[in-house]
Backbone as a printed PyTorch tensor [residue, N CA C, xyz], in Angstrom:
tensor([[[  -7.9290,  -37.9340, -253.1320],
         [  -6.9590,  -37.0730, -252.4980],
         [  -5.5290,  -37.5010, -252.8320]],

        [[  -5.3370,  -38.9490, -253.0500],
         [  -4.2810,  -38.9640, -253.1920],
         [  -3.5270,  -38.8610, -254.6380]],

        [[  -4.6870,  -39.1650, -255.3120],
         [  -4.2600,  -38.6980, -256.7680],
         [  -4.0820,  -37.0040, -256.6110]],

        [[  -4.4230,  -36.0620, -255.8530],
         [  -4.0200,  -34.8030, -255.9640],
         [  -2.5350,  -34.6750, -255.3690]],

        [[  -2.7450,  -35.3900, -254.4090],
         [  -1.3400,  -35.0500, -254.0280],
         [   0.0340,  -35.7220, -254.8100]],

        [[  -0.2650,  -36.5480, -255.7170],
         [   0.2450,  -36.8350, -256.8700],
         [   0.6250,  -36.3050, -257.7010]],

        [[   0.0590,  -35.8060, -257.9030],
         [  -0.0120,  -34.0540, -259.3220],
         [   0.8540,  -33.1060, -258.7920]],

        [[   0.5970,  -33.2450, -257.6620],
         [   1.1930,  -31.7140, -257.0580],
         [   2.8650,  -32.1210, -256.7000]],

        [[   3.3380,  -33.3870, -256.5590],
         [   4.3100,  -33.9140, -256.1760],
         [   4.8740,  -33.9000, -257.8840]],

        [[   4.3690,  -34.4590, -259.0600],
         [   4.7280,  -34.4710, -259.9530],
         [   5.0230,  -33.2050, -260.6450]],

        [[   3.9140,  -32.0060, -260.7830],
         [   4.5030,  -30.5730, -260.9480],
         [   5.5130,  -30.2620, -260.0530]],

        [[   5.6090,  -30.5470, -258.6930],
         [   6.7550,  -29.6830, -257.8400],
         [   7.8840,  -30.5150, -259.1090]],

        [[   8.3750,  -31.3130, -259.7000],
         [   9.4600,  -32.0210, -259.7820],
         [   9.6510,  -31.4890, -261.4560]],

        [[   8.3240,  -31.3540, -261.8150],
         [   8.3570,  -30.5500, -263.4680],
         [   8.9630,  -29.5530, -263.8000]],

        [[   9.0430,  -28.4260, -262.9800],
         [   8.8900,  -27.4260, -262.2300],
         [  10.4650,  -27.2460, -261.6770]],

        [[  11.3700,  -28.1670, -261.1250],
         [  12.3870,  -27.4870, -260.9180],
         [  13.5690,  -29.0090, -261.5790]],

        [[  12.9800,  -29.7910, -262.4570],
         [  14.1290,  -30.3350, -263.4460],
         [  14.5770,  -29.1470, -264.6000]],

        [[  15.9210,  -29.0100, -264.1720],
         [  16.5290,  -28.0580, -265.6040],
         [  16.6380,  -26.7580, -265.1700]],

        [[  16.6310,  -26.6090, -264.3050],
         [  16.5320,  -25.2160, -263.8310],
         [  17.8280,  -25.2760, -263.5220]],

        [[  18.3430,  -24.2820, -263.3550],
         [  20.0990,  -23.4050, -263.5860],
         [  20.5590,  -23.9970, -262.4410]],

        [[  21.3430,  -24.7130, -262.5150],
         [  22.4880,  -25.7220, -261.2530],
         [  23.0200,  -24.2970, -260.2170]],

        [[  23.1420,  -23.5090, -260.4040],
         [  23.7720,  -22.3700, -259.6730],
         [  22.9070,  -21.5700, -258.9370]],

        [[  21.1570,  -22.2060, -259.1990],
         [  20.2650,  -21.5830, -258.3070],
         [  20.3830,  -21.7460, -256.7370]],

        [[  19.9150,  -20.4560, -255.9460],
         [  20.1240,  -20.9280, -254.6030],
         [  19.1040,  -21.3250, -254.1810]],

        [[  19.4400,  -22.0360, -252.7150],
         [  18.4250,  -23.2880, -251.9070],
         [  18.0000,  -22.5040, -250.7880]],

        [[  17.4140,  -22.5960, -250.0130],
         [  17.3050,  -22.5500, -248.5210],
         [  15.7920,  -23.2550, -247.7160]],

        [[  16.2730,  -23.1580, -246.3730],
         [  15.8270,  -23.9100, -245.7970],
         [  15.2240,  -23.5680, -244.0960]],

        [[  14.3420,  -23.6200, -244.0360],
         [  13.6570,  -22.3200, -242.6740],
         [  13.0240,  -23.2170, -241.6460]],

        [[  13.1370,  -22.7800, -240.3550],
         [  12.4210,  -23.3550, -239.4400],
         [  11.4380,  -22.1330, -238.8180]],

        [[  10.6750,  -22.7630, -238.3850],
         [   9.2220,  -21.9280, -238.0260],
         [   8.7610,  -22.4670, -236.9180]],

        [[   7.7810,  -21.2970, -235.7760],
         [   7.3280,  -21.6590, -234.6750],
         [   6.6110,  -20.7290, -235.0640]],

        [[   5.1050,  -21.0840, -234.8460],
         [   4.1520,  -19.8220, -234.2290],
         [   2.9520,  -20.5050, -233.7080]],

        [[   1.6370,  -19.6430, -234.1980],
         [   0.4270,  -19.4850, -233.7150],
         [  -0.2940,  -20.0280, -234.8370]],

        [[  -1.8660,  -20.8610, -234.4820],
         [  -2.7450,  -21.0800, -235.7780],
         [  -3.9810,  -20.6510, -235.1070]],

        [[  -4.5450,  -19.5210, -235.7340],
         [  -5.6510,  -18.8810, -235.1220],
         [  -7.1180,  -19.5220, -235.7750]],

        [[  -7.9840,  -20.4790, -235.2150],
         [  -8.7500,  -21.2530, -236.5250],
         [  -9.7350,  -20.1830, -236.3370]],

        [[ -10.3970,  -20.1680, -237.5850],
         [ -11.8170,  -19.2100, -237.9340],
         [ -13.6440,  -20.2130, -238.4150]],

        [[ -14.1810,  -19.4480, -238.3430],
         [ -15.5480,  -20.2270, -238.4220],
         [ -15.8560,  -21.3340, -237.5600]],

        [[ -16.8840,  -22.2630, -237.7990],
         [ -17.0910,  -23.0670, -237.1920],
         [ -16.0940,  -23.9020, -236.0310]],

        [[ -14.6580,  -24.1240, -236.9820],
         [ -13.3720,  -24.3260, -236.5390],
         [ -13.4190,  -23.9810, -234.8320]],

        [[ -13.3210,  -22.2270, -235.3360],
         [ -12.7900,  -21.5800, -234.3550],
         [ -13.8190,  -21.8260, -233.1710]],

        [[ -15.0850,  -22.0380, -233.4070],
         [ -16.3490,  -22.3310, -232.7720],
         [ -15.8390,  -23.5590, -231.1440]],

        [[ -15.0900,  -24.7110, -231.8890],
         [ -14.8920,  -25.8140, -231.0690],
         [ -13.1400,  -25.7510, -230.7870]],

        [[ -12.6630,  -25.1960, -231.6390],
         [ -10.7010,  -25.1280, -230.7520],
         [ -10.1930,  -23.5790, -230.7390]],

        [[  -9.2520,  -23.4180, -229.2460],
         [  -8.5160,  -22.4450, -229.4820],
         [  -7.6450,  -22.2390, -230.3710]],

        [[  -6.7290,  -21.2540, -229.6410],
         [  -5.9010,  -20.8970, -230.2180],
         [  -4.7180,  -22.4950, -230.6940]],

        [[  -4.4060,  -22.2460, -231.9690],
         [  -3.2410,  -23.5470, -231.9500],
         [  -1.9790,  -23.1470, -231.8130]],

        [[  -0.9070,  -23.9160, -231.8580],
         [   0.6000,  -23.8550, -232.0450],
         [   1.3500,  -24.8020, -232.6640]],

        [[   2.4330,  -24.6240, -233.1370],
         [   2.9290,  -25.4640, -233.9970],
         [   4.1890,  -25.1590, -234.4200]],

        [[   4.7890,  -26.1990, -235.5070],
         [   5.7460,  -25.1080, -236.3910],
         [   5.6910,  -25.7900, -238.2380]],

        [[   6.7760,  -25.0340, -238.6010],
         [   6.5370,  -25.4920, -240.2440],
         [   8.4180,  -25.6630, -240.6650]],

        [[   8.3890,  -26.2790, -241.4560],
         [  10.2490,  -26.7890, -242.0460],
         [   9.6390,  -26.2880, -243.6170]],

        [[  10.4470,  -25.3500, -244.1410],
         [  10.3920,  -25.3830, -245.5010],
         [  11.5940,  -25.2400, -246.1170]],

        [[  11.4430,  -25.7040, -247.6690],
         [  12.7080,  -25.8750, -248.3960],
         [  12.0530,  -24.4500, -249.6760]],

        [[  13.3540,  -24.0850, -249.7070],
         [  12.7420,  -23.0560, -250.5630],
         [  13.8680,  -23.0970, -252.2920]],

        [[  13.9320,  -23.0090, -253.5850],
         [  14.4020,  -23.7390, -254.3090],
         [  14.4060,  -22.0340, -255.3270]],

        [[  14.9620,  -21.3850, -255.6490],
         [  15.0440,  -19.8940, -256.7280],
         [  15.0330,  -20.4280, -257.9380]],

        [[  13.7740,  -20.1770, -258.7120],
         [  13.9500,  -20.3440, -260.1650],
         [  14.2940,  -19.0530, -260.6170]],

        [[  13.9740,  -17.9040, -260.1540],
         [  14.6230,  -16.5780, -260.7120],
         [  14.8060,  -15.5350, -259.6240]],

        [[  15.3720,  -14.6470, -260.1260],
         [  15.6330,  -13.7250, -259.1090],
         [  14.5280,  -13.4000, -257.7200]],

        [[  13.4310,  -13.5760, -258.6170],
         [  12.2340,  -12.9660, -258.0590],
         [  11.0770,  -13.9970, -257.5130]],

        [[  11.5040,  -15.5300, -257.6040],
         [  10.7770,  -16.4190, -257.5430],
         [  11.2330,  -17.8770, -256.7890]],

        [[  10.2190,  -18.0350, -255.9450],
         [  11.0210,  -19.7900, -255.3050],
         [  10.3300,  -20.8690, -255.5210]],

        [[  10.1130,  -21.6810, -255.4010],
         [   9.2470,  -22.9530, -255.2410],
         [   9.5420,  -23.3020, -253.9300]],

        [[   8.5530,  -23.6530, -253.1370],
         [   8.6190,  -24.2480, -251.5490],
         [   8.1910,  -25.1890, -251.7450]],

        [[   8.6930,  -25.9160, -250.7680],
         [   7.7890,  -27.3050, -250.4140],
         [   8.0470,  -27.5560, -248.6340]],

        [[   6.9560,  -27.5640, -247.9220],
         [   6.9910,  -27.1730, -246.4240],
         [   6.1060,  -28.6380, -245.9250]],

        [[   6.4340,  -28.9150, -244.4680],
         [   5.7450,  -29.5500, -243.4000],
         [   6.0920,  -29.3480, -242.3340]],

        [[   5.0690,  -29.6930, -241.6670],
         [   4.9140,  -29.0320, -240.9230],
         [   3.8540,  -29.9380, -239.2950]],

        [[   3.9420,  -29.4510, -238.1500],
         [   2.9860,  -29.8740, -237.2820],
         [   1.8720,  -28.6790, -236.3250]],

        [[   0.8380,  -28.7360, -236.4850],
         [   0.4280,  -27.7840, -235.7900],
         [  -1.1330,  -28.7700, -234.9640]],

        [[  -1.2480,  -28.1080, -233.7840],
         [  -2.0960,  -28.6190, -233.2360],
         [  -3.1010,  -27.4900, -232.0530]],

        [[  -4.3380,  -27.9540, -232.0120],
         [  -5.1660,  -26.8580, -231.5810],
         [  -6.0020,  -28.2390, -230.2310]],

        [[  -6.7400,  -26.9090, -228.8240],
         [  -6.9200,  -27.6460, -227.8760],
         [  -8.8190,  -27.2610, -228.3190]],

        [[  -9.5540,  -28.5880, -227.7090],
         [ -11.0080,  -27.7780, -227.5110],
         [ -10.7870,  -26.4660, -226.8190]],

        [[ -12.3030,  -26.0430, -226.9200],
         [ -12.2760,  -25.1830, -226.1250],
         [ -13.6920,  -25.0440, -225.1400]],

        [[ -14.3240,  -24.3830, -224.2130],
         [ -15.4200,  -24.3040, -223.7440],
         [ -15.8670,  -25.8200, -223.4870]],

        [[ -17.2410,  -26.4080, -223.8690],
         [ -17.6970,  -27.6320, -223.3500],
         [ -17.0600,  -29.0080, -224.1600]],

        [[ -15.6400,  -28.3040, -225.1780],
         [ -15.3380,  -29.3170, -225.8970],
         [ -13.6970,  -29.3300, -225.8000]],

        [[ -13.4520,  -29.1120, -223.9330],
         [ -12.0240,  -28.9540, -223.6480],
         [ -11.1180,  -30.4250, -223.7210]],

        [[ -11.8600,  -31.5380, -223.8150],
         [ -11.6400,  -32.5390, -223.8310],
         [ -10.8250,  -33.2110, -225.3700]],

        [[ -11.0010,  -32.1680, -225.9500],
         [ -10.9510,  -32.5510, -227.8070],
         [  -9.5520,  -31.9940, -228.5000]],

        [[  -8.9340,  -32.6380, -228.8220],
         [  -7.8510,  -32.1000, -229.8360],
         [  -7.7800,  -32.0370, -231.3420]],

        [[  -6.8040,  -31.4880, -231.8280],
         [  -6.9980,  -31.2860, -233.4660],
         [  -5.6360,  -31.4310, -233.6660]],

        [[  -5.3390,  -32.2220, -234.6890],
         [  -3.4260,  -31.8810, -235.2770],
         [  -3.4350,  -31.9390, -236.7190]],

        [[  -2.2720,  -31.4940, -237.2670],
         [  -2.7830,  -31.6660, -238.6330],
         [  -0.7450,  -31.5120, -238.9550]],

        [[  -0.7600,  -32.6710, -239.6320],
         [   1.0120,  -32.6130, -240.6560],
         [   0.5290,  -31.6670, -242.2590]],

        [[   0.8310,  -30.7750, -242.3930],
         [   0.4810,  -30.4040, -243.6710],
         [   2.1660,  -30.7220, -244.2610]],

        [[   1.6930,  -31.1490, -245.7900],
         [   2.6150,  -31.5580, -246.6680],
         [   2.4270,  -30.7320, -248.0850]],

        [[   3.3300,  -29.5280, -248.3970],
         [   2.7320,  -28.5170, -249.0340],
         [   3.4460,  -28.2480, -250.0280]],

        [[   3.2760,  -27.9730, -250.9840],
         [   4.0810,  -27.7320, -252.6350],
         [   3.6110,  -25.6560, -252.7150]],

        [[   4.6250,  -24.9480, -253.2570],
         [   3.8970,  -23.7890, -253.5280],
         [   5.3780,  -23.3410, -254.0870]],

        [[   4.6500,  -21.9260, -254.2930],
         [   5.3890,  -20.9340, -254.7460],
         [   5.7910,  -19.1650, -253.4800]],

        [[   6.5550,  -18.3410, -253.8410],
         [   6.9690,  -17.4140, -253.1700],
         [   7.3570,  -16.0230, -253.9860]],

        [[   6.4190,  -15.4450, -254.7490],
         [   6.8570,  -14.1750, -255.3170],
         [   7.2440,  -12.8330, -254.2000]],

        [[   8.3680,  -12.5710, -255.0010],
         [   9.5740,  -11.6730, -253.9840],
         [   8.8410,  -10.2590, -254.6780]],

        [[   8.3240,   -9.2140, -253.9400],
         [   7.7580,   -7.7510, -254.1530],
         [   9.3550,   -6.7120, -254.7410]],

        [[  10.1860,   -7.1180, -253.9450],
         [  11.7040,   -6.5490, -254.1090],
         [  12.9480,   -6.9520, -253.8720]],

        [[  14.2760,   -6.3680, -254.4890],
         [  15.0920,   -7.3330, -254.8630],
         [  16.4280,   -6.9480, -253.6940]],

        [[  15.4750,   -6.3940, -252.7580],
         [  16.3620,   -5.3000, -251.9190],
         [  17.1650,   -6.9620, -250.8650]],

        [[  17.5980,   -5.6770, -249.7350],
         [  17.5380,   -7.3450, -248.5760],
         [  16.7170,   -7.4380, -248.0570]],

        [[  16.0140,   -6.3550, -247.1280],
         [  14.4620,   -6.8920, -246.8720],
         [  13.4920,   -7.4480, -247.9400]],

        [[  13.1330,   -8.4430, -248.2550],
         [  12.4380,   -9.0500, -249.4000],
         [  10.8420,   -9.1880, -248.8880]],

        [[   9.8390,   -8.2070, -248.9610],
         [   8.4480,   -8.7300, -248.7280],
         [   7.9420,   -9.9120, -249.9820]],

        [[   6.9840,  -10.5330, -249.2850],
         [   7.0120,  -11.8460, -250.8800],
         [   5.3820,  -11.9970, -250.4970]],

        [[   4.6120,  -12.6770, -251.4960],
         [   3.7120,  -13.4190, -251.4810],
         [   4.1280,  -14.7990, -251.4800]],

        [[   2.7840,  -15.2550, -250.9400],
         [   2.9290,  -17.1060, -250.8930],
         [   1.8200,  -18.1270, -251.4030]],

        [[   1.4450,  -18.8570, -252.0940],
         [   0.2630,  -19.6830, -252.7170],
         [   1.0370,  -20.9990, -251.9900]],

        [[   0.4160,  -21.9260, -251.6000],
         [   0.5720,  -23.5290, -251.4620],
         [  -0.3140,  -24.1410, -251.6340]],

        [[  -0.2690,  -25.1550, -251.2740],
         [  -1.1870,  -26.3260, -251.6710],
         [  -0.8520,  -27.9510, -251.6900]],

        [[  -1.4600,  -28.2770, -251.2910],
         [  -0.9570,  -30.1700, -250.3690],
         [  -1.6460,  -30.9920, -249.8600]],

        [[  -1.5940,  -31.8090, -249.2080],
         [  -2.3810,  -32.4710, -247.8550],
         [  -1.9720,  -32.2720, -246.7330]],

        [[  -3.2620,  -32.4860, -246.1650],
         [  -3.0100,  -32.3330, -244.5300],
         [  -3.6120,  -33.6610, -243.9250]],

        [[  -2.3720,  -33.9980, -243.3210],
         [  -2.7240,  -35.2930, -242.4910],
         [  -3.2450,  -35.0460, -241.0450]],

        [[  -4.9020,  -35.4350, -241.1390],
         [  -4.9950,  -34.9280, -239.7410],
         [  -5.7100,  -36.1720, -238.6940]],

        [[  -5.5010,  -35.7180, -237.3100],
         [  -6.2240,  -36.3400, -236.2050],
         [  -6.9950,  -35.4740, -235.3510]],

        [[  -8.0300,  -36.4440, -234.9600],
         [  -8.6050,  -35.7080, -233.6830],
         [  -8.4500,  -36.8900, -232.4110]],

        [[  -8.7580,  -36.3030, -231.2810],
         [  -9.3700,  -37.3750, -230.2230],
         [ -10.3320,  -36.1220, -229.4010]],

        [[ -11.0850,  -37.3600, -229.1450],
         [ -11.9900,  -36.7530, -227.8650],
         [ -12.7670,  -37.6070, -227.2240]],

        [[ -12.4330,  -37.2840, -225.4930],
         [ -13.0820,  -37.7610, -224.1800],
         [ -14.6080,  -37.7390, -224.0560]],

        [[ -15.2840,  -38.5790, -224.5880],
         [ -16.8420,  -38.3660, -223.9330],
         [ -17.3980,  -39.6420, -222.4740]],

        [[ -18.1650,  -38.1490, -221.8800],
         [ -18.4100,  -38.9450, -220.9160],
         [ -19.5780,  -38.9330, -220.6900]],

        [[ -20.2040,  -40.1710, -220.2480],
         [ -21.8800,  -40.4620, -220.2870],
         [ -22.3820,  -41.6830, -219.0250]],

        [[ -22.9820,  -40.9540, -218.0900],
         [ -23.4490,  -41.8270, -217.3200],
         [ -22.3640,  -42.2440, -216.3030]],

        [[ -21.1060,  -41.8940, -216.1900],
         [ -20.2880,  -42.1080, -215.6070],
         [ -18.7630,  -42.4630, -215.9230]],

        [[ -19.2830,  -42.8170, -216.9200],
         [ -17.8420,  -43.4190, -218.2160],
         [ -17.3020,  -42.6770, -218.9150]],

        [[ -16.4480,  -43.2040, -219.1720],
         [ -15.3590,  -42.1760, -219.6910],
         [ -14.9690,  -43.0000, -221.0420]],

        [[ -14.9260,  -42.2880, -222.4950],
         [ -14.6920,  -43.3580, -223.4520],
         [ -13.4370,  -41.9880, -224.6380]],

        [[ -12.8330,  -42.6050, -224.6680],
         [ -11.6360,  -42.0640, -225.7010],
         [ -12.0290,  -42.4220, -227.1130]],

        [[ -12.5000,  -41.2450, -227.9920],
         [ -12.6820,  -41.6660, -229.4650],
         [ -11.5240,  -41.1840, -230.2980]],

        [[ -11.0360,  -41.3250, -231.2470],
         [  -9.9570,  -40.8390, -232.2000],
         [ -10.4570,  -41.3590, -233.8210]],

        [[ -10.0330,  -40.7850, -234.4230],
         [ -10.1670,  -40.5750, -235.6160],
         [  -8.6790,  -39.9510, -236.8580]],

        [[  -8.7740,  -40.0920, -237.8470],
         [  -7.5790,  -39.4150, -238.6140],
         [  -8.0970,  -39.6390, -240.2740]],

        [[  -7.3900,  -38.4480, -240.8640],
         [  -7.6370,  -38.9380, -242.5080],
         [  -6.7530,  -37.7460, -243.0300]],

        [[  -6.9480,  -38.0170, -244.2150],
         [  -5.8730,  -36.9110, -245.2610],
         [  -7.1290,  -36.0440, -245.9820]],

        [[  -6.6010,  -35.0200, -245.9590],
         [  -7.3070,  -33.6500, -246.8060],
         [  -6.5710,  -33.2050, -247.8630]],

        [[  -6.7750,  -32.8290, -248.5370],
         [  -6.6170,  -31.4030, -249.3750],
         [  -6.4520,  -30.0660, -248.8360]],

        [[  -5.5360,  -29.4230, -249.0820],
         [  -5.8880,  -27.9540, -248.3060],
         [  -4.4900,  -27.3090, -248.9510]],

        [[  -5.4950,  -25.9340, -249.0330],
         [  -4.1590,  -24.4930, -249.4740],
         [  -4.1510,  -23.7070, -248.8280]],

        [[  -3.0990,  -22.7500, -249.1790],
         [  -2.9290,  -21.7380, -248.0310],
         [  -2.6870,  -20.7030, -249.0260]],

        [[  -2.6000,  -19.2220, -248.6700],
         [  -2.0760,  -17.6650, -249.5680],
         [  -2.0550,  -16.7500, -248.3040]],

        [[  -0.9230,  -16.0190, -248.3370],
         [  -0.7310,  -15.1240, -247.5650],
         [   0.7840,  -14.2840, -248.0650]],

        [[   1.2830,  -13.4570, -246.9770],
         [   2.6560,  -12.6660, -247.4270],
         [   3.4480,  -13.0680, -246.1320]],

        [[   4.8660,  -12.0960, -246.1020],
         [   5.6700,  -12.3700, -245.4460],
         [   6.7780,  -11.6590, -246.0280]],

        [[   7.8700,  -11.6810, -244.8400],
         [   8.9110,  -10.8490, -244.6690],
         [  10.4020,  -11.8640, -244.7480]],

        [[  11.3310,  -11.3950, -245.3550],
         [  12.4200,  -11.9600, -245.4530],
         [  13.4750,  -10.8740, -244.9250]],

        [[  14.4910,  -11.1050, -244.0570],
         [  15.1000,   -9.8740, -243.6900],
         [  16.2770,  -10.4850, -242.9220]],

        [[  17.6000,  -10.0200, -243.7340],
         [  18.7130,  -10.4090, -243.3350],
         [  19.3950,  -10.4160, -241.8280]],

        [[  19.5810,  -11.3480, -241.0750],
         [  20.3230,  -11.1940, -239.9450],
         [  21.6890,  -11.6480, -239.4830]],

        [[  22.2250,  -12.4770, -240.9610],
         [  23.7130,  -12.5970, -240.3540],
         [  24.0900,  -12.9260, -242.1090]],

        [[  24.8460,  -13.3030, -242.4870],
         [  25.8220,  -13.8040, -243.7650],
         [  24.6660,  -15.3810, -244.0570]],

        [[  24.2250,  -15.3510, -244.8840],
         [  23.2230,  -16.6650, -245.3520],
         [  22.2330,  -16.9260, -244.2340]],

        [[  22.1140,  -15.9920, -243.4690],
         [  21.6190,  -16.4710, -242.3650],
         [  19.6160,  -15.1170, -242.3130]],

        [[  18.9850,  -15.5070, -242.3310],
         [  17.4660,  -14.7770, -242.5460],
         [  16.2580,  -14.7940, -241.7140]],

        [[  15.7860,  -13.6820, -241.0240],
         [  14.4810,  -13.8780, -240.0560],
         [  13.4810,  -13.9530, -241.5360]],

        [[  12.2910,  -14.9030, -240.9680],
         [  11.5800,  -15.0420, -242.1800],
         [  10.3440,  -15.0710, -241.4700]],

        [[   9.2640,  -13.8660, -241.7790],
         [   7.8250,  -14.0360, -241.0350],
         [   6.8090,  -13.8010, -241.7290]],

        [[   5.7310,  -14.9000, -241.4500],
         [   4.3820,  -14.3610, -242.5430],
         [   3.4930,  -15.2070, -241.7090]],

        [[   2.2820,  -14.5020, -242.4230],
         [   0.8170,  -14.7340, -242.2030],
         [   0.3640,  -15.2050, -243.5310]],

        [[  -0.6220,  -16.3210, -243.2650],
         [  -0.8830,  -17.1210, -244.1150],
         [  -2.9140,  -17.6690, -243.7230]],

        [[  -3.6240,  -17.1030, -244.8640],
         [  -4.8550,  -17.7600, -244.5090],
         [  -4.9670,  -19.4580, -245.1330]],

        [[  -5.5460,  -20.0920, -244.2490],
         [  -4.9790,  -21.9690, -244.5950],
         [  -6.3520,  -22.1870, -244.5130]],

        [[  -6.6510,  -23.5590, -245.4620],
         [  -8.0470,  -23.9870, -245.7000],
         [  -7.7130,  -25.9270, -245.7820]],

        [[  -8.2420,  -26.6660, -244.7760],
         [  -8.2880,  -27.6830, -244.9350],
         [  -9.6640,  -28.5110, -245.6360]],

        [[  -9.9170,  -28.7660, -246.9620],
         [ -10.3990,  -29.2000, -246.8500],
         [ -10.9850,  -30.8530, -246.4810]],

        [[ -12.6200,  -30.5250, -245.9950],
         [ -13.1210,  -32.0620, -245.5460],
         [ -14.4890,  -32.0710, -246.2370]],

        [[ -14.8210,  -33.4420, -246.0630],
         [ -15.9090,  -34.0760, -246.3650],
         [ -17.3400,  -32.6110, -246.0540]],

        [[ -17.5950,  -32.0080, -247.0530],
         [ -19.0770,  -31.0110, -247.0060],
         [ -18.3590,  -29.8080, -246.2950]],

        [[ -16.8900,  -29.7170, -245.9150],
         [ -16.6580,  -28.2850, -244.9750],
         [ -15.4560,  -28.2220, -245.0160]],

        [[ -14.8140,  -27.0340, -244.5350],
         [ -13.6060,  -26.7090, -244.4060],
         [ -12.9600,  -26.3040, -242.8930]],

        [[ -11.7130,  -26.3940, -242.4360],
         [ -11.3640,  -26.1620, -241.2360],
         [ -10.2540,  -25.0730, -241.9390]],

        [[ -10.6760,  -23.7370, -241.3190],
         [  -9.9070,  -22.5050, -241.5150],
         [  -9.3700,  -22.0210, -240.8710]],

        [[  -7.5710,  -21.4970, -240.7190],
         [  -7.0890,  -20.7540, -239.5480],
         [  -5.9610,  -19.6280, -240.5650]],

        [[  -6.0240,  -19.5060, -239.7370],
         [  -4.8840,  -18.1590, -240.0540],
         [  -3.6200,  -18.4420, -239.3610]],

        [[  -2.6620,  -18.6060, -239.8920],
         [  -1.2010,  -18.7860, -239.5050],
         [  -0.2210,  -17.8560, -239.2100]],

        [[   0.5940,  -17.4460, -238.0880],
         [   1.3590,  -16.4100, -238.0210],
         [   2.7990,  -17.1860, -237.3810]],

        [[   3.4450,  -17.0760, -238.0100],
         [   4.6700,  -17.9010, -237.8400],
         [   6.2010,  -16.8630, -238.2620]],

        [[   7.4740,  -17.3500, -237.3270],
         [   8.3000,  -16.7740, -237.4300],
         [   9.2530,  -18.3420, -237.1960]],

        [[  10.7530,  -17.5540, -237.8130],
         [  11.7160,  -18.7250, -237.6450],
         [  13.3910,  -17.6790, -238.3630]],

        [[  14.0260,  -18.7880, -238.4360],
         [  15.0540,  -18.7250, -239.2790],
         [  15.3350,  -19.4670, -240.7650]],

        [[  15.7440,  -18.7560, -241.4120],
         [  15.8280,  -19.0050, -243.1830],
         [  17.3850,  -19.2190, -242.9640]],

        [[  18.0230,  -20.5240, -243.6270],
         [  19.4930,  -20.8810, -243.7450],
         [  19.7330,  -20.7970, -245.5480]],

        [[  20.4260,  -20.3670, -246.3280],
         [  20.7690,  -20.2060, -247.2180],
         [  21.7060,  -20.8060, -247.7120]],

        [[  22.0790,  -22.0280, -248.6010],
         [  23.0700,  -22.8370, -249.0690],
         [  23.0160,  -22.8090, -250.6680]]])
């Protein structure tokens, strides 16, 4: 894993040496929802979280991101006792549909996710706290909205299907997140 996230740290940097000094930057904060699916969704609710991304224009029509982020999900039903968090650390791209000011875009990423669990089991009377943590692999693809609200200033919202992978399985959610985009 960590040789991937190596690669991906080394392309992000391939990728925007040499590129036109006059390109613009920006930089977004995010709050939303992580809706997990399958098995996932089986043992945690609904999650919440947020995401920081840097966004970098190689062309009119194109960005390179690189985002992190914290999101965390509660058990649910007989496994209310259990948590999930996950830091994703993400390299991607952002194709812009139009060159208008509302900008709809696609999104590809891809990174690690640093994650934890804990959970309360109780047996016989006792009460015992387990925890655990490790790094994944995991990508995400989805779209989103860019849409001007002041002078450099941008509401930025998308949905994003996210795949962590683990050892024989994957932990899947769907992301719906909103924030502000700063433009420098």
């Amino acid at each position: 894993m960590k040789k991937i996230f190596s690669i991906l740290v080394v392309l992000f940097v391939a990728f925007t040496v040499g590129v036109n000094a006059q390109s613009k930057m920006g930089a977004s904060i995010q709050g939303g929802i992580a809706l997990p699916m399958g098995t996932f969704g089986d043992v945690y609710g609904m999650g919440f979280g947020g995401m920081g991304t840097f966004t970098y224009s190689i062309s009119p029509m194109t960005d390179i991101t690189g985002s992190v982020g914290y999101l965390m999900w509660n058990g649910k039903d007989a496994f209310e006792d259990w948590t999930f968090s996950s830091v994703p650390v993400l390299v991607g791209a952002r194709y812009y549909f139009s060159p208008g000011n509302v900008r709809p875009y696609g999104v590809a990423q891809a990174g690690m996710h640093f994650v934890s669990s804990e959970a309360e089991i109780s047996f016989l009377g006792t009460t015992t706290t387990v925890s655990a943590s490790d790094s994944f692999f995991g990508f995400g693809a989805g779209a989103g909205v860019v849409v001007p609200i002041g002078k450099k200033v941008n509401l930025d919202v998308n949905a994003m299907f996210n795949s962590i992978s683990s050892e024989g399985d994957a932990s899947n959610y769907v992301s719906v997140l909103a924030g502000v985009m700063f433009g420098f």
